[in-house]
KEGUKOL-89268 format. One line per 4 residues: number of its first residue (from 0); for each residue x, y, z of N, C-alpha, C. Coordinates in steps of 0.02 Angstrom, whole numbers, always signed. Layout:
<sites>
NUM> X:Y:Z:X:Y:Z:X:Y:Z ~ ...
</sites>
This chain:
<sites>
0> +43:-60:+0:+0:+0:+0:+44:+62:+0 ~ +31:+90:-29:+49:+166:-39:+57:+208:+34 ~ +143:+231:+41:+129:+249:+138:+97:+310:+140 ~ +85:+357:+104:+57:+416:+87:-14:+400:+122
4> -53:+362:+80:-112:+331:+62:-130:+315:+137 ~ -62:+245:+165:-91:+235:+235:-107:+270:+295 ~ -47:+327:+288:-71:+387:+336:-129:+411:+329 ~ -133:+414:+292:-220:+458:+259:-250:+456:+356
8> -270:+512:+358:-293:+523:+444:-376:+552:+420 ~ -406:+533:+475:-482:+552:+482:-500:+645:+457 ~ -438:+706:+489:-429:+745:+487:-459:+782:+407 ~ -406:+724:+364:-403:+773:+288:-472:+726:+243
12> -494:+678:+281:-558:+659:+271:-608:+703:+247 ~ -622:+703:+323:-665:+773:+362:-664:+850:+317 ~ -595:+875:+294:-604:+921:+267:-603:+926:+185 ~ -587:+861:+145:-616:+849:+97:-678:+862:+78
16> -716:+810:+133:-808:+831:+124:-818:+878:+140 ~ -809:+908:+192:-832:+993:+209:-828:+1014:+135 ~ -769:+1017:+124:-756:+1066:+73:-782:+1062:-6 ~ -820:+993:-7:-880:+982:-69:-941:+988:-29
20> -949:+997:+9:-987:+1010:+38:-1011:+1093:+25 ~ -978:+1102:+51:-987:+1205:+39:-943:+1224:-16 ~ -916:+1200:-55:-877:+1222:-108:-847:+1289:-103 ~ -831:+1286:-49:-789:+1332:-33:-734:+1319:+41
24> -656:+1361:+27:-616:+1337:+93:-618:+1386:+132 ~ -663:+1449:+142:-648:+1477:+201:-717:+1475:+228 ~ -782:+1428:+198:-832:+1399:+220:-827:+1352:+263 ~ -764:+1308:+226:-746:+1248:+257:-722:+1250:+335
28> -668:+1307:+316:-629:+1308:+392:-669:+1354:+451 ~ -722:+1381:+420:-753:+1415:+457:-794:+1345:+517 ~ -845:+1308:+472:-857:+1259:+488:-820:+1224:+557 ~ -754:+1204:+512:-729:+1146:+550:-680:+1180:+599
32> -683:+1254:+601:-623:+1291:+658:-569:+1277:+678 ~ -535:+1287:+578:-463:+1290:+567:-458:+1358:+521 ~ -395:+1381:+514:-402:+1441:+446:-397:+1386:+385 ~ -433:+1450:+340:-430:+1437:+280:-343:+1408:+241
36> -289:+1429:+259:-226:+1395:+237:-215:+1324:+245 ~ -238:+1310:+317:-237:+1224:+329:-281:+1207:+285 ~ -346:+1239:+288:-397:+1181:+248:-374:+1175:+160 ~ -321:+1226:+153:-319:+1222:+87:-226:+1158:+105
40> -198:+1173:+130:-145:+1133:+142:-175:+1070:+132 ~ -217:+1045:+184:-266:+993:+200:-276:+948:+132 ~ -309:+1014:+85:-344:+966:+21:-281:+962:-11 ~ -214:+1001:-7:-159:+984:-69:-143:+900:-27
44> -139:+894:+35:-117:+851:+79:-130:+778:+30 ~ -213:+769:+43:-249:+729:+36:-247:+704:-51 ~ -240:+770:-83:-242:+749:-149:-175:+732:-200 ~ -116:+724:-167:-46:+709:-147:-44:+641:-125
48> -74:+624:-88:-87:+558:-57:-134:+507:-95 ~ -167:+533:-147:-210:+497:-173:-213:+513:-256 ~ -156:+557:-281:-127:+562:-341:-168:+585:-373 ~ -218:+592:-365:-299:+635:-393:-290:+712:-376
52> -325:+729:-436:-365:+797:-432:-431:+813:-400 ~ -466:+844:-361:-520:+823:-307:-542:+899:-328 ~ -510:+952:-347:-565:+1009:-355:-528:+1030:-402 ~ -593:+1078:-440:-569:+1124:-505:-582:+1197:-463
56> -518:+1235:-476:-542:+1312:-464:-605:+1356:-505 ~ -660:+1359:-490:-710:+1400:-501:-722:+1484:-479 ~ -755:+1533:-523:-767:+1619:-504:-792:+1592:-445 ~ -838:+1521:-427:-871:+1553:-356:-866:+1500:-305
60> -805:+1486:-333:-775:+1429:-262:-737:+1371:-317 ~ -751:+1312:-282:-700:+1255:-281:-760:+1207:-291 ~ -745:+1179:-369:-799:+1116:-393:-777:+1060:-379 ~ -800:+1000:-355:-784:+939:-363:-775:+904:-448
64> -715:+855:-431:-705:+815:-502:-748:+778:-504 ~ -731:+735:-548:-782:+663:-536:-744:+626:-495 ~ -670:+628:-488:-645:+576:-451:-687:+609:-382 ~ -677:+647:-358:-705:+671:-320:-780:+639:-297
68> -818:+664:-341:-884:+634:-331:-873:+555:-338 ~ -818:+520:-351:-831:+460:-328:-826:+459:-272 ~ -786:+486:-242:-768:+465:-164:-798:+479:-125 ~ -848:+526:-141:-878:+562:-92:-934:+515:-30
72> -961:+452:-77:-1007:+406:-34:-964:+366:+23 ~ -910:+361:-19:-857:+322:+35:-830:+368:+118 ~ -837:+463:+87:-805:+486:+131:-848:+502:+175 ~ -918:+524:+143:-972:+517:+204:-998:+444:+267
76> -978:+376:+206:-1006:+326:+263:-930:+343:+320 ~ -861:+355:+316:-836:+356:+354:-856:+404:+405 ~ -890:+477:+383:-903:+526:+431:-976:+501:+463 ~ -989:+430:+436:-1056:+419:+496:-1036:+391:+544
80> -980:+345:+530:-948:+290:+588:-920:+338:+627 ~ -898:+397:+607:-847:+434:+648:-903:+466:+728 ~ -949:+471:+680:-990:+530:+720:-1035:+436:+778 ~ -1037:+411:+740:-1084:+341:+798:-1017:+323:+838
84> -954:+345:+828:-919:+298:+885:-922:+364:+942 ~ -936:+441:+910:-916:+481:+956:-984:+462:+1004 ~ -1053:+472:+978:-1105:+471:+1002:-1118:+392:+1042 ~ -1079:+361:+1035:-1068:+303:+1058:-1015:+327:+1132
88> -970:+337:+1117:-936:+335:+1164:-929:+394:+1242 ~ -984:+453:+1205:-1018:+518:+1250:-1059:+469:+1285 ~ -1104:+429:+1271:-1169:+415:+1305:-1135:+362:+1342 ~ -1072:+311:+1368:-1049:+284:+1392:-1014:+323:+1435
92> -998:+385:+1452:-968:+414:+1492:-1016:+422:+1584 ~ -977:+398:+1617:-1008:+413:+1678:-1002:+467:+1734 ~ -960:+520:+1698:-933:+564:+1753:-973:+618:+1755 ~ -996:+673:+1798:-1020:+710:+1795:-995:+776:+1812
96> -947:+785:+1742:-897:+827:+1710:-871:+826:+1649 ~ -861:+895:+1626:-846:+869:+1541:-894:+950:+1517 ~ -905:+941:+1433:-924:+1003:+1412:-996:+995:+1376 ~ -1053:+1037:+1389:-1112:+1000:+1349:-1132:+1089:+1315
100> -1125:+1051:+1250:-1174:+1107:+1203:-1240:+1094:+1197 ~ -1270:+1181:+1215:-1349:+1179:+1199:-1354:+1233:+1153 ~ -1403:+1232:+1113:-1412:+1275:+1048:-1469:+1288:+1080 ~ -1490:+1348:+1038:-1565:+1363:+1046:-1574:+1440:+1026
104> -1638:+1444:+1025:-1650:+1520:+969:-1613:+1579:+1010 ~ -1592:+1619:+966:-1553:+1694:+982:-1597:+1736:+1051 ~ -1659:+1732:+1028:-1700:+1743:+1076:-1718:+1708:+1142 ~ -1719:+1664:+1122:-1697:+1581:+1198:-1641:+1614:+1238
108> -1607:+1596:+1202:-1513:+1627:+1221:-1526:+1680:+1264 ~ -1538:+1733:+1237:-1526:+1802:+1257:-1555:+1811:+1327 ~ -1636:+1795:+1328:-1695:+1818:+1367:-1693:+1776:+1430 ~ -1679:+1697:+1387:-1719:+1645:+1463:-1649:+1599:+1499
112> -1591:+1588:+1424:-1551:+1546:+1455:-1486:+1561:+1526 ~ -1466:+1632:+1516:-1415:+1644:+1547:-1437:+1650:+1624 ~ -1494:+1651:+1667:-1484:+1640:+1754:-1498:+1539:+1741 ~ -1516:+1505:+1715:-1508:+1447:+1715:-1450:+1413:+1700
116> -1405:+1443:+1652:-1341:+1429:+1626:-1299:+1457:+1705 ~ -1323:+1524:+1726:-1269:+1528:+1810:-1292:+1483:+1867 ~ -1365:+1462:+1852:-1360:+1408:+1923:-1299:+1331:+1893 ~ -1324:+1339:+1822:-1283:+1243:+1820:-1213:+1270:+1836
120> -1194:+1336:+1826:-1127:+1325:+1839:-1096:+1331:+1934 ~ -1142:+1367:+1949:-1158:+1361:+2028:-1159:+1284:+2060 ~ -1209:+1253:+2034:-1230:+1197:+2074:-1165:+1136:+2040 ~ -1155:+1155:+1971:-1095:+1089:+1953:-1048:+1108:+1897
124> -999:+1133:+1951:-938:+1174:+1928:-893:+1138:+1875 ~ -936:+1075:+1881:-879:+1035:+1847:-878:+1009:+1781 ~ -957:+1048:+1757:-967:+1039:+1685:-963:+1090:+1660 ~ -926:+1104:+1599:-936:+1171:+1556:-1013:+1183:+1498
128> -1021:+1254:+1492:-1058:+1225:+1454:-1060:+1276:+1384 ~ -1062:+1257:+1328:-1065:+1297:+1264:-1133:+1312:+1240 ~ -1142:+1364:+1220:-1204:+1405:+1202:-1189:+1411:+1137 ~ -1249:+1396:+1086:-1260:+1407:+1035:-1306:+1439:+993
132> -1305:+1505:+1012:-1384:+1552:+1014:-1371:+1538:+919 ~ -1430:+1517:+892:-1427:+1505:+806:-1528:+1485:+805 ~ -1547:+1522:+778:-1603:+1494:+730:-1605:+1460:+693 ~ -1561:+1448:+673:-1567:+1380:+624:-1551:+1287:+680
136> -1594:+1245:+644:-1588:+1197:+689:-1522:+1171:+675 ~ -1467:+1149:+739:-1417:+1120:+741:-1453:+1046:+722 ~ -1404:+1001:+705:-1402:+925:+712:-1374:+912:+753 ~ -1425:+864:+811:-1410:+840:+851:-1386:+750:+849
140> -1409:+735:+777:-1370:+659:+765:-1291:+675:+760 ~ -1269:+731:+736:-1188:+744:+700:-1159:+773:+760 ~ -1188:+782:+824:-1171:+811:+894:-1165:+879:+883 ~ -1166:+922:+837:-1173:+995:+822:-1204:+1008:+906
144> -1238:+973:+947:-1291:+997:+1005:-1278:+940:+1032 ~ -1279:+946:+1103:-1316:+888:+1149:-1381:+908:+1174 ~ -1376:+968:+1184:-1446:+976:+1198:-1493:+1024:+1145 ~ -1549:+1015:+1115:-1571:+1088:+1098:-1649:+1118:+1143
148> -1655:+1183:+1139:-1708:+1208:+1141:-1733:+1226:+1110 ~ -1795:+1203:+1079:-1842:+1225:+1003:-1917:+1232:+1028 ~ -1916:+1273:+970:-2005:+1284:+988:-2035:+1240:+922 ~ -2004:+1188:+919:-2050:+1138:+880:-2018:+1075:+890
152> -2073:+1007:+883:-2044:+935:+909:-2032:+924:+851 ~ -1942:+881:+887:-1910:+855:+830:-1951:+782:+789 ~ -1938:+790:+725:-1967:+710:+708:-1895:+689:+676 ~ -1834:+669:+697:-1791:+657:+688:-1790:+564:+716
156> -1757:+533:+689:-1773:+473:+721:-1716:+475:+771 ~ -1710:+441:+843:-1661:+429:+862:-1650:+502:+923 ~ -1696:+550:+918:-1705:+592:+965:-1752:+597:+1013 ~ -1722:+587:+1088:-1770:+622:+1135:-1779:+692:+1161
160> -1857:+691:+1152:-1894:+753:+1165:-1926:+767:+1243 ~ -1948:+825:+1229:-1994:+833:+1304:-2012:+891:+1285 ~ -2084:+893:+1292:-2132:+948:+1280:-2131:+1003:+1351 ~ -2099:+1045:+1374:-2105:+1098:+1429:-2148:+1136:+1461
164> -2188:+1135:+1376:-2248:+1187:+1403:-2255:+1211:+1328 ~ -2295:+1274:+1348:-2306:+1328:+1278:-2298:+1384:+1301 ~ -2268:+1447:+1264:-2259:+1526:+1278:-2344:+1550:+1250 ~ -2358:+1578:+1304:-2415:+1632:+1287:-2374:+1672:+1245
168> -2431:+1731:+1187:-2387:+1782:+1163:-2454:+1822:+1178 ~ -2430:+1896:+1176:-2489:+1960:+1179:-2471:+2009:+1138 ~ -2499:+2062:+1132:-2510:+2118:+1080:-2473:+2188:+1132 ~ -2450:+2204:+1105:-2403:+2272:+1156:-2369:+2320:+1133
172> -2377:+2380:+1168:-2349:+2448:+1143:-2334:+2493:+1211 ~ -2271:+2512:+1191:-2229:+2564:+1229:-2284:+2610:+1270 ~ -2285:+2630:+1321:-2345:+2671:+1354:-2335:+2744:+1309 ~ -2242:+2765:+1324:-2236:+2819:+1262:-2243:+2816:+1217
176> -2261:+2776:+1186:-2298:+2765:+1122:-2375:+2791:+1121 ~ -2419:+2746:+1153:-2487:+2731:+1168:-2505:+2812:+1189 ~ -2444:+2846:+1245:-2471:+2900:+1268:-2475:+2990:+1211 ~ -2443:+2941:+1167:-2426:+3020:+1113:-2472:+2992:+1043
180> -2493:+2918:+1044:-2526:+2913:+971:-2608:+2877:+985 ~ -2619:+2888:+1036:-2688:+2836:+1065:-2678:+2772:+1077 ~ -2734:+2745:+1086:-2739:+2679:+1115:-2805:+2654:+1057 ~ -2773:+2618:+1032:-2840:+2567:+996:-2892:+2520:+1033
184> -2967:+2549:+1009:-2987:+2536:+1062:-3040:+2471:+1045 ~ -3018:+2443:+976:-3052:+2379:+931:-2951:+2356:+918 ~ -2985:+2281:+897:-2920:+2243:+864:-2916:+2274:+768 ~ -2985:+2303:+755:-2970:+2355:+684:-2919:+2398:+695
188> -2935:+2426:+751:-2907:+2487:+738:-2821:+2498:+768 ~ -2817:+2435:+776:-2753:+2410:+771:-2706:+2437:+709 ~ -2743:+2399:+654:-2717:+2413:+608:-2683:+2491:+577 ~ -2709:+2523:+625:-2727:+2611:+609:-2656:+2649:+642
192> -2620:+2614:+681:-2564:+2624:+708:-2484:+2604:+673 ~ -2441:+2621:+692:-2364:+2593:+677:-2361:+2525:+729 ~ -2339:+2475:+644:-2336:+2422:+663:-2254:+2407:+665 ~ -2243:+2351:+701:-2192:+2310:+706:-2198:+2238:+665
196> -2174:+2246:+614:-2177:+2162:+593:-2087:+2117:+563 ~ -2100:+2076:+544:-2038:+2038:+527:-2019:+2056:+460 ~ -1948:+2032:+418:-1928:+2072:+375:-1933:+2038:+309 ~ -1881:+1953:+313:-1903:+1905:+269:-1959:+1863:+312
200> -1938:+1848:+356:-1999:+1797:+382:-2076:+1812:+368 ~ -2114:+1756:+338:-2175:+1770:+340:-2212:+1741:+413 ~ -2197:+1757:+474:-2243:+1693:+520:-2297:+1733:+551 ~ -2274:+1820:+561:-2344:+1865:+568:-2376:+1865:+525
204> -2365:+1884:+493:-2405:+1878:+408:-2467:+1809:+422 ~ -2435:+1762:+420:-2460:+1701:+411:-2508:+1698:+478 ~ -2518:+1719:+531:-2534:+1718:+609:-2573:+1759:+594 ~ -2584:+1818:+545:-2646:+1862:+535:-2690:+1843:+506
208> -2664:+1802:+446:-2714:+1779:+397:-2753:+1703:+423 ~ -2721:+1692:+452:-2745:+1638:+504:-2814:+1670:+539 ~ -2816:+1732:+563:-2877:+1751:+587:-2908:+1796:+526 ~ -2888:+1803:+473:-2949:+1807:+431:-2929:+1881:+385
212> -2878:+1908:+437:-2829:+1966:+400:-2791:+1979:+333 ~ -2794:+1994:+275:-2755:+1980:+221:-2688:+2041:+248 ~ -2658:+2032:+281:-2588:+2070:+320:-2537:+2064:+240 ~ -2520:+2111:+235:-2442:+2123:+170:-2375:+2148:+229
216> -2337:+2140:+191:-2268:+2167:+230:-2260:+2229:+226 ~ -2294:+2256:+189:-2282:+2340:+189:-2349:+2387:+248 ~ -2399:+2335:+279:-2409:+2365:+334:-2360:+2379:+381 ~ -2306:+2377:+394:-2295:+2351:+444:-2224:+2414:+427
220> -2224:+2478:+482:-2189:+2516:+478:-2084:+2531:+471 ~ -2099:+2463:+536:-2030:+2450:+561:-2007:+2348:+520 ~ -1988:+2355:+513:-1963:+2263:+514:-1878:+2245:+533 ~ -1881:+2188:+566:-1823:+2160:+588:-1848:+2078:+581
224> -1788:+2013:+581:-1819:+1955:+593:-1780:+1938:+657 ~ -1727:+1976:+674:-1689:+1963:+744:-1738:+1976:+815 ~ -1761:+1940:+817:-1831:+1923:+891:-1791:+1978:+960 ~ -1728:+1973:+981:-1699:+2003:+1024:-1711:+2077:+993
228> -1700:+2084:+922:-1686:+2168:+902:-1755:+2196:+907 ~ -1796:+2144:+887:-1885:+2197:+867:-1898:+2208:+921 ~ -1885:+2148:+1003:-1921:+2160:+1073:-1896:+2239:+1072 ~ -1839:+2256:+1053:-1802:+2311:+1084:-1847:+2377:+1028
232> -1850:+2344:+986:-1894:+2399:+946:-1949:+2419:+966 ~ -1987:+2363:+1015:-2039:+2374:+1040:-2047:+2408:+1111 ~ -2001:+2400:+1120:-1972:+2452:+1208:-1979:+2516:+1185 ~ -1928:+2525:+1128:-1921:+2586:+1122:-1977:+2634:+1097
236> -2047:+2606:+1062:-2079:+2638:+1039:-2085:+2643:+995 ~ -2067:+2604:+929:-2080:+2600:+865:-2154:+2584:+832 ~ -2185:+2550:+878:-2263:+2562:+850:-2283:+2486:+896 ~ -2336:+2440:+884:-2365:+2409:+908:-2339:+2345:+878
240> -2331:+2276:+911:-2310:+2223:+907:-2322:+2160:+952 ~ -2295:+2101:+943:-2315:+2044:+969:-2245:+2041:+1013 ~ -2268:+2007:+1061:-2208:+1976:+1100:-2240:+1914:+1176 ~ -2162:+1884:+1191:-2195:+1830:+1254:-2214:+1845:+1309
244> -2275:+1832:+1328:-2294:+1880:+1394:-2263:+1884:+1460 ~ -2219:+1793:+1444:-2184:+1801:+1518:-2131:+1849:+1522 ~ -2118:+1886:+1457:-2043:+1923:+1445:-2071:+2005:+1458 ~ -2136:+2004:+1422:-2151:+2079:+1418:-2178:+2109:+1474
248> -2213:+2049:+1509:-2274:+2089:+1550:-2206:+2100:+1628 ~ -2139:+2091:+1624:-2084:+2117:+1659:-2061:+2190:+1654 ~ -2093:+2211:+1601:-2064:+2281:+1571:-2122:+2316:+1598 ~ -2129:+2369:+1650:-2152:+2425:+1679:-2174:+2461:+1595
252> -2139:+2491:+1551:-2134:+2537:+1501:-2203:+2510:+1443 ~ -2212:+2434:+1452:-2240:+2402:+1406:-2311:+2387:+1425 ~ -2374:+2395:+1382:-2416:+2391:+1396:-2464:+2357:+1352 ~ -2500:+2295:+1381:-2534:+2249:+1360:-2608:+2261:+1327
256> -2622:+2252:+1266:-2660:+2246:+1224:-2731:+2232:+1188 ~ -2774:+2217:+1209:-2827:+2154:+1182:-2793:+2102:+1222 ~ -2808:+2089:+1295:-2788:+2038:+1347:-2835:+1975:+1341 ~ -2885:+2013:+1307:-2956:+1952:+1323:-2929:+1911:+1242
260> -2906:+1930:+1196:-2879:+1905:+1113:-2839:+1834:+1120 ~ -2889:+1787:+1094:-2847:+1725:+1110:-2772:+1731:+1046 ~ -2723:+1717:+1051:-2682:+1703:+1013:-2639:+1631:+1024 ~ -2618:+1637:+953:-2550:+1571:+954:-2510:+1559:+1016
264> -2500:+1509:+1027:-2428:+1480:+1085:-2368:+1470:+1058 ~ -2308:+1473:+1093:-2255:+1454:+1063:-2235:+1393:+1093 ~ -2230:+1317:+1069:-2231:+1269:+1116:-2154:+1258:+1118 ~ -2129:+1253:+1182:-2068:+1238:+1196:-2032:+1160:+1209
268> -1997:+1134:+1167:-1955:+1078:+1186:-1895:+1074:+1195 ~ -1882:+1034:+1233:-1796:+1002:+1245:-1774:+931:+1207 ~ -1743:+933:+1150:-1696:+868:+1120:-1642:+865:+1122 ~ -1626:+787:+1126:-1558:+770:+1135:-1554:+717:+1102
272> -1509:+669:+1083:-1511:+611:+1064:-1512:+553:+1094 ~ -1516:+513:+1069:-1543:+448:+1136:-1485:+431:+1169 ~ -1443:+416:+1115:-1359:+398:+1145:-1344:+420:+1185 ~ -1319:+484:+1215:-1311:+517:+1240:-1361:+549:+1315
276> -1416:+552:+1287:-1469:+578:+1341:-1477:+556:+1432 ~ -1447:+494:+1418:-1422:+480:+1479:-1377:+478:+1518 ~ -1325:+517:+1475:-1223:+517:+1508:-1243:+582:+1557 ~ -1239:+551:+1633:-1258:+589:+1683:-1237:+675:+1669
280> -1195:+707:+1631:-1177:+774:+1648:-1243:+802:+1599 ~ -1263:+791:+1545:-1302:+775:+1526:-1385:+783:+1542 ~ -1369:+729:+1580:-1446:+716:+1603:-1475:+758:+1658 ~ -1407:+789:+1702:-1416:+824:+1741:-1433:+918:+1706
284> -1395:+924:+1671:-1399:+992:+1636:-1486:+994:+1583 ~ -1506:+926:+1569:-1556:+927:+1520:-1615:+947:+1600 ~ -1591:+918:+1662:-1664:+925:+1713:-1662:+993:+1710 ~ -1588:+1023:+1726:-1600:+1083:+1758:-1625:+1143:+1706
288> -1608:+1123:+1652:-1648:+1159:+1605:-1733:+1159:+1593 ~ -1753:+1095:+1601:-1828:+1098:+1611:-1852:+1126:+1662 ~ -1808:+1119:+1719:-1836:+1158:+1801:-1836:+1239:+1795 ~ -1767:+1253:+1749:-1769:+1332:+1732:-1819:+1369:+1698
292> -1840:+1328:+1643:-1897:+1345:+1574:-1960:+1333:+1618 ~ -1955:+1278:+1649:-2044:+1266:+1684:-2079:+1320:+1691 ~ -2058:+1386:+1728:-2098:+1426:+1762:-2108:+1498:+1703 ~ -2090:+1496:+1638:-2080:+1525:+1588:-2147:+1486:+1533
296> -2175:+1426:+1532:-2223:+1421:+1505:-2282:+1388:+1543 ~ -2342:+1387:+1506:-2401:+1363:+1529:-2414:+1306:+1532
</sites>
C-alpha cells in the first residue's frame, strides 16, 4: 500500500467533504475551526496522497471532479462511523464533568437561558457549558448539540424530546408610544397604528391571515427578523407588536393589548439524542434546564 495513502488520517477526510460540501475553503474552515490555509494545505495534503485531482478552481469557489464525486459516498459513510463511535462513546461516559453544548433560538439565548446557565454553573462546577444562540436547527445526530431548545418537536429518528410547556404571546406597545398616538380601542383599529412586523420571515403575516386578515409586509412600519432586536424595537416605541408575555409583561414601560384576544402559543421543547441523553452530565444539565424553562411556560 501506498505509505502516503496509509497515513491518510480522519482529519483530511473530514475536510475533503466539508469542502464539497460548501464548495468553498474559508466555508470549510469556518465550519470545522481551522483557517482557511490548513484547509487548503489539507486538500493539497490529501490529494498528494491519493494522486488525484479532487477540485477544479471556479469564479465562485472550488468544484468537485468526478474523481471526487466518486469518493464522496465512501467519505461520508466514514463521517457516519466517525460521528456513531463519538455518540457512542459520549453516552458511555459516567462522570459528571466534561463540556455539553446547547443551541437554541437567539432569543432563547438572550432572554431565558443565561440565570439557568449561572445556576448549572453554581450547582456543578464541573461541567462546562457551550451556548449556541442560532435559529437555524443544529443536528443533534452529528453532535453539532447535545442539547437543543426548540419551539418545535423534533421528528428526527433517534431523538429524545420533552414537551415543557407553551409561551403565551400578547399584543403590546410602549406606554410612550400609546401616550402620544392613542390607544386602539377595537383589534381594527389596530391596524390604524405603527406596526412592528418581521422582515423576510413570513410567520406574522401568516398568524394574521390565520384570523382572517389579508396582512402584506408593507403594513408594517418597522421590520427586523432578529426576535432580540424587534423586542427592543418594541421598548423603544416604534409602534405596536407581538411579544412573550412572560418576557413583556416584566417591562413597567410596556403595555398589554386586547388581553381578552386569544392568540397562538409558542410550544417549547428540549432534544437530545438517545445515545447520549443519559451520560449523567447530561442528564443532569437537560433537568435543570426543564426546572429553569418550567416557570416560563403554561
Amino acid at each position: 500500500m501506498n505509505a502516503s495513502l496509509s497515513s491518510l488520517d480522519w482529519s483530511l477526510i473530514q475536510t475533503f467533504l466539508t469542502v464539497a460540501e460548501t464548495g468553498s475553503l474559508s466555508q470549510a474552515a469556518r465550519r470545522l475551526g481551522i483557517s482557511q490555509p490548513t484547509a487548503g494545505r489539507q486538500i493539497k495534503q490529501i490529494e498528494e496522497a491519493l494522486a488525484l485531482t479532487l477540485f477544479h478552481r471556479k469564479a465562485r469557489g472550488l468544484q468537485p471532479t468526478d474523481a471526487a464525486h466518486a469518493l464522496l459516498p465512501h467519505a461520508r459513510a466514514m463521517a457516519d462511523g466517525m460521528h456513531a463511535l463519538s455518540l457512542t462513546a459520549a453516552g458511555r461516559s459516567d462522570r459528571l464533568a466534561g463540556p455539553v453544548r446547547i443551541t437554541a433560538s437567539q432569543f432563547t439565548a438572550h432572554h431565558h437561558l443565561p440565570p439557568i446557565l449561572a445556576r448549572i454553573r453554581q450547582e456543578e462546577p464541573d461541567i462546562s457549558i457551550d451556548l449556541v444562540p442560532n435559529d437555524a436547527s443544529e443536528n443533534l445526530l452529528y453532535r453539532e448539540a447535545d442539547i437543543a431548545v426548540r419551539m418545535f418537536r423534533s421528528e428526527q429518528l433517534d431523538i429524545v424530546t420533552r414537551h415543557l410547556g407553551d409561551l403565551e404571546l400578547g399584543i403590546y406597545g410602549a406606554r410612550a408610544y400609546l401616550d402620544r398616538a392613542g390607544r386602539p380601542k377595537t383589534f381594527d383599529e389596530f391596524f390604524d397604528f405603527d406596526l412592528i412586523g418581521y422582515d423576510r420571515s413570513d410567520l406574522i403575516l401568516r398568524g394574521l391571515r390565520d384570523y382572517g386578515v389579508e396582512a402584506t409586509r408593507d403594513w408594517f412600519a418597522t421590520r427586523c427578523d432578529n426576535h432580540s432586536v424587534y423586542f427592543e424595537l418594541l421598548r423603544a416605541g416604534c409602534g405596536l407588536g407581538f411579544a412573550q408575555r412572560n418576557l413583556a409583561d416584566r417591562y413597567p414601560e410596556l403595555e398589554r393589548l386586547f388581553p381578552d384576544m386569544p392568540l397562538p402559543t409558542l410550544p417549547v421543547w428540549l432534544a437530545a439524542h438517545e445515545a447520549v441523553r443519559d451520560t449523567p452530565r447530561i442528564r443532569r444539565v437537560w433537568d435543570i434546564l426543564a426546572e429553569g424553562l418550567a416557570p416560563q411556560v403554561s
